[in-house]
N, C-alpha and C positions, 0 to 999 in steps of 0.2 A: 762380441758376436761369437758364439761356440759352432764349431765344425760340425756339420752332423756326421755322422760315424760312415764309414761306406758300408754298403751291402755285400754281405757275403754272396758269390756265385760258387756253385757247384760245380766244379772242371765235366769236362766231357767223359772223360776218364771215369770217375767215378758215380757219374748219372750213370754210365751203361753197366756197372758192378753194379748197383743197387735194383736195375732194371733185371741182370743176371736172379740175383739173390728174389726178387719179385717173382719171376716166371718158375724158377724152382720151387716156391711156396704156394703157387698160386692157386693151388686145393685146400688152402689153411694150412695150419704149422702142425697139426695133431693127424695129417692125413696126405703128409706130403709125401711125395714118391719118386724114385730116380725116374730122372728123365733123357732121352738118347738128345746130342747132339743138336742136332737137325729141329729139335720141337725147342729146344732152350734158344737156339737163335729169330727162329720164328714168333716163339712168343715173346723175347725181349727188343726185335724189331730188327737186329743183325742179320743180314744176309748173310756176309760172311763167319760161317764155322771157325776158320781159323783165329779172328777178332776174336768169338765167344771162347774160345778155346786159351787164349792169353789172359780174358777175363777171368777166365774159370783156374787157370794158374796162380793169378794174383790174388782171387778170392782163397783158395786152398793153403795156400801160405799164410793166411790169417789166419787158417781152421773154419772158413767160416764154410766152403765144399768138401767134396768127396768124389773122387772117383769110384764107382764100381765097379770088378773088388777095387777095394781100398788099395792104394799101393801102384795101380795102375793105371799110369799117367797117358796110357795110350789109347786108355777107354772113351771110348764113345759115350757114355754114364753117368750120369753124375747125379749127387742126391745133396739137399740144405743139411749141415748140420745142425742138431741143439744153440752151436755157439750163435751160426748163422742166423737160426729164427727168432734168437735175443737182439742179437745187432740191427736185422731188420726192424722191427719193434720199437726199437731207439731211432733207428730211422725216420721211422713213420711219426713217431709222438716230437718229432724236432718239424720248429716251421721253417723251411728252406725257400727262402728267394732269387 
């Protein structure tokens, strides 16, 4: 009798990065635009800014955001990179249960 394999689940953690990386693209990846704070939390369903702001940390460290300017971790700003709208991409074409 073979085991069936478990199902991968998505941590919480990294459902709300991808939801991040989503609300940052969400005008397509060829027309995407920095977005302040306040519109990144709300569109990715975060009340709290400081959450998306630890997200937006952890995404940046991958290269996959940006502060605007660049360099300015205190900005309210943030834009997807190139690497970001690859990774998203791969995101989307994997079936996650």
């Amino acid at each position: 009798m073979a085991i069936p394999p478990k199902k991968k689940v998505l941590s919480e953690s990294y459902s709300h990065q991808i939801n991040v990386l989503k609300t940052l693209s969400a005008e397509g990846p060829s027309t995407s635009r920095p977005r302040q704070l306040s519109e990144i939390a709300e569109g990715c369903g975060l009340k709290d800014e400081k959450e998306v702001l630890r997200y937006l940390y952890i995404l940046e460290g991958q290269k996959l955001v940006s502060p605007q300017p660049e360099g300015d971790f205190t900005s309210k700003t943030w834009f997807i990179t190139k690497d970001g709208v690859r990774a998203l991409g791969l995101v989307s074409q994997t079936t996650i249960q």
